[in-house]
BAVO-358670 format. One record per residue (C-alpha): y, z, x; residue in one letter. Coordinates in pm, whole numbers, plus 32768, in hexadecimal, padded with zeros to 4 digits. Each point is the difference from the previous one (the first is absolute). Example, Ala and Ser with C-alpha at 12.3 -4.5 7.8 and 13.67 -1.06 7.14 Angstrom:
BEGIN
7E3E830C84CEa/81587FBE8089s/
***
This chain:
BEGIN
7E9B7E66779Ex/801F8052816Dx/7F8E7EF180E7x/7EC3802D80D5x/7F707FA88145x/7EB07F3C8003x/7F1B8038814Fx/7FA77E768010x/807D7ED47FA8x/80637FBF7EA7x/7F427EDE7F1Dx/7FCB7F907EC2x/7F4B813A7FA4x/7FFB814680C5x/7F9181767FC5x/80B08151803Bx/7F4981428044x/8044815B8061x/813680967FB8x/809B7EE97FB6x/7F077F9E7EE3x/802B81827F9Ax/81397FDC7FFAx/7FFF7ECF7F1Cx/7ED280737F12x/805C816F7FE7x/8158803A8046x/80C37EA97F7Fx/7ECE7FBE7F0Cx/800B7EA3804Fx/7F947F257EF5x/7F747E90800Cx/81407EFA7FDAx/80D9810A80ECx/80D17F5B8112x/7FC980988172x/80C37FA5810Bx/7F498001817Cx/80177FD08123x/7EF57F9B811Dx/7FFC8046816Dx/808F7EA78070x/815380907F25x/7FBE7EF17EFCx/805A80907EB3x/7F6F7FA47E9Bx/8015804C7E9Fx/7EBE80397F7Bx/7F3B80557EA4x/7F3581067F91x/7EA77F4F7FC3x/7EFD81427FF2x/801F81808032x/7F0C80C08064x/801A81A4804Bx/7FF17F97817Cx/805A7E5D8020x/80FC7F417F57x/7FE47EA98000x/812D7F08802Fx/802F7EAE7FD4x/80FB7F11809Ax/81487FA97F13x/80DF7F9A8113x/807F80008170x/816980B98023x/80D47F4880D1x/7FFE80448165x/814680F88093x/80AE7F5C8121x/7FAB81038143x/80FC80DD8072x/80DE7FCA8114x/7F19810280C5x/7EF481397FFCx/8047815B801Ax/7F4C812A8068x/8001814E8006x/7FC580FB80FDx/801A815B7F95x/7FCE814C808Fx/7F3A80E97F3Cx/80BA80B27F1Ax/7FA981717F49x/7FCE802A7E95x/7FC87EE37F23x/814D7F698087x/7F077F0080ACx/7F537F937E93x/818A7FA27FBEx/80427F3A80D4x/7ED07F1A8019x/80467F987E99x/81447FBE8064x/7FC97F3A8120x/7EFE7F297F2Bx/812F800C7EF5x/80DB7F7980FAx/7F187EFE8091x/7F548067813Cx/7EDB7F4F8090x/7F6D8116807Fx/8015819C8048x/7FB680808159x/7FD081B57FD0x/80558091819Ex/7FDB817C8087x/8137803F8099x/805D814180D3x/80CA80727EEBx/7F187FB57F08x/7FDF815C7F19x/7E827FAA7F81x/7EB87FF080D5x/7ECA7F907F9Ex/7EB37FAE8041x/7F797EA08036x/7F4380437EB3x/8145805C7F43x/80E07ED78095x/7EE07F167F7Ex/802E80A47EACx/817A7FF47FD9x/80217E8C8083x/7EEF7F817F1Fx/80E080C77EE3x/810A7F668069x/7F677EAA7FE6x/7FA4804E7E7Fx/816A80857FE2x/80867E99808Bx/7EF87F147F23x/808580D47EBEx/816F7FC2806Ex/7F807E998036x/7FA87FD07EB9x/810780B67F58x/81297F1C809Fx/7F587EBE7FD6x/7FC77F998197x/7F217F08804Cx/7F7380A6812Fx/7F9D813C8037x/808680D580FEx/7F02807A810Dx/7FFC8178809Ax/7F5E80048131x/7F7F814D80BFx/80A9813B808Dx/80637FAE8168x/80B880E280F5x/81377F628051x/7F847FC38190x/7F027F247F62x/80C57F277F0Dx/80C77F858140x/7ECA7F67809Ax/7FFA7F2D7EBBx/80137EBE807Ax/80117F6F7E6Bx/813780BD7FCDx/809F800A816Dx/7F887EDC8090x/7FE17ED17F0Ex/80C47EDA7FD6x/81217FF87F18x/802081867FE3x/810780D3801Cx/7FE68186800Bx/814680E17F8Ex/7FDE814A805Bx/80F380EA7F21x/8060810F80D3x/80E281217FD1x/807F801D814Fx/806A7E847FF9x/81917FE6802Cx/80217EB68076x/7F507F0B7EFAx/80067FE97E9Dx/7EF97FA97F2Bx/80AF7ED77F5Cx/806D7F458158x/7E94803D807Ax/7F847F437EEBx/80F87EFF7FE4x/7FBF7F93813Ex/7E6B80007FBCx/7F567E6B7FE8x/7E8780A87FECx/7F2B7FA57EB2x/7F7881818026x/80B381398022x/7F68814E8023x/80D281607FC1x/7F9E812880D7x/807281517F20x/7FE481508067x/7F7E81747F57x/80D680E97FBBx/805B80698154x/80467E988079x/7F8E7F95814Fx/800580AF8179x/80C97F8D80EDx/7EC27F7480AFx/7F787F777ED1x/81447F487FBBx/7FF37F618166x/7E8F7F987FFEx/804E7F4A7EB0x/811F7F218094x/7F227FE48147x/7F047F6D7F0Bx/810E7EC87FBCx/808F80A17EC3x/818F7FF07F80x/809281677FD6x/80EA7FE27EEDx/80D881317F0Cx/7FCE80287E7Fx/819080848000x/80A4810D8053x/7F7980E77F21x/7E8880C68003x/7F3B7F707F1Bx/7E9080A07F9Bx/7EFC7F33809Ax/7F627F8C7E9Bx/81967F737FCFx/7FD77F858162x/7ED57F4E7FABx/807C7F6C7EC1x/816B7FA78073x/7F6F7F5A813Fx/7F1E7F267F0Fx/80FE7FA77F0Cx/80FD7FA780EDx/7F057F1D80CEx/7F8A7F417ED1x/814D7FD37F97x/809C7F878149x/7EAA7F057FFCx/80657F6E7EB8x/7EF180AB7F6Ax/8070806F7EE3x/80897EBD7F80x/7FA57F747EC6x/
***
């Protein structure tokens, strides 16, 4: 049974509702003695019984406390320029599939879609439901957060993501020809790293400069073009493994 995500702190007995008890009661038709395996928002992870169902509540009771996972070398987060279609659905399960921390959407001047306050609201609060599913489905033991549509000008003022201690920014860039991605990162120390990823139409040249202005390390993917969903996904991967995280 796929893990879940508890909004609390787990104890000796605890109760699930919404979707997640629908999805247990309806879906899984969860029956008294089942095993469940969550997870609470301090990352501590349990595996749990079945102890009641109910249509909209199912009840859970305390069999034992998984062993804690020793922390990764270091965070990673994603910055990524809207993308058209549902090529942006994609890759926010695969960043939560590859371990990002967290998912940063950014208008761009290349950017293909526009829209509306209202629908921005919509499709990052979409996304977020997209992320808690992949969540569940790979067995983290955090979920990954999605926070609102930003225009790119306004992400730089971020002082949590350009400013804070222990962080380093890469900034994948087409038109970089000096710096590779892999000596950027070997050279890294920081405990946080965040990615900045572009649309389809990468970044302007004035976009690129205000982005190393803002303290950030322009780096190349390789030679070759690579779509920015495989951007997005081969800057991940390569991160996490050049952090260690993918170690056993």
């Amino acid at each position: 049974m796929r893990r879940l995500f508890y909004a609390g702190t787990l104890a000796e007995e605890i109760t699930i509702t919404g979707g997640d008890a629908h999805h247990l009661a309806r879906v899984m038709r969860a029956q008294i003695g089942d095993e469940v395996t969550v997870a609470d928002t301090d990352g501590r992870v349990a595996r749990m019984i079945v102890s009641a169902v109910a249509p909209d509540a199912v009840q859970l009771s305390l069999a034992e406390y998984l062993p804690q996972e020793e922390g990764s070398s270091a965070e990673v987060i994603l910055v990524q320029a809207l993308l058209k279609g549902e090529k942006m659905d994609f890759v926010v399960q695969k960043a939560v599939e590859l371990g990002a921390v967290a998912f940063y959407p950014v208008i761009t001047e290349h950017v293909v879609v526009h829209w509306d306050a209202k629908k921005a609201a919509a499709k990052a609060a979409r996304w977020q439901k997209i992320a808690d599913e992949a969540a569940k489905q790979c067995g983290r033991r955090a979920l990954m957060s999605v926070v609102e549509v930003v225009p790119l000008s306004s992400l730089l003022q971020n002082a949590e993501l350009f400013a804070a201690p222990d962080t380093a920014v890469v900034f994948c860039y087409e038109g970089e020809e000096e710096q590779s991605m892999r000596t950027a990162l070997r050279a890294l120390t920081a405990r946080r790293i965040v990615l900045i990823i572009g649309a389809e139409g990468g970044f302007s040249p004035a976009e690129a400069e205000a982005i190393r202005a803002s303290g950030a390390a322009s780096v190349s993917l390789g030679r070759l073009i690579l779509r920015a969903e495989t951007a997005a996904l081969t800057a991940l991967s390569v991160t996490q493994y050049e952090l260690g995280n993918f170690d056993i």
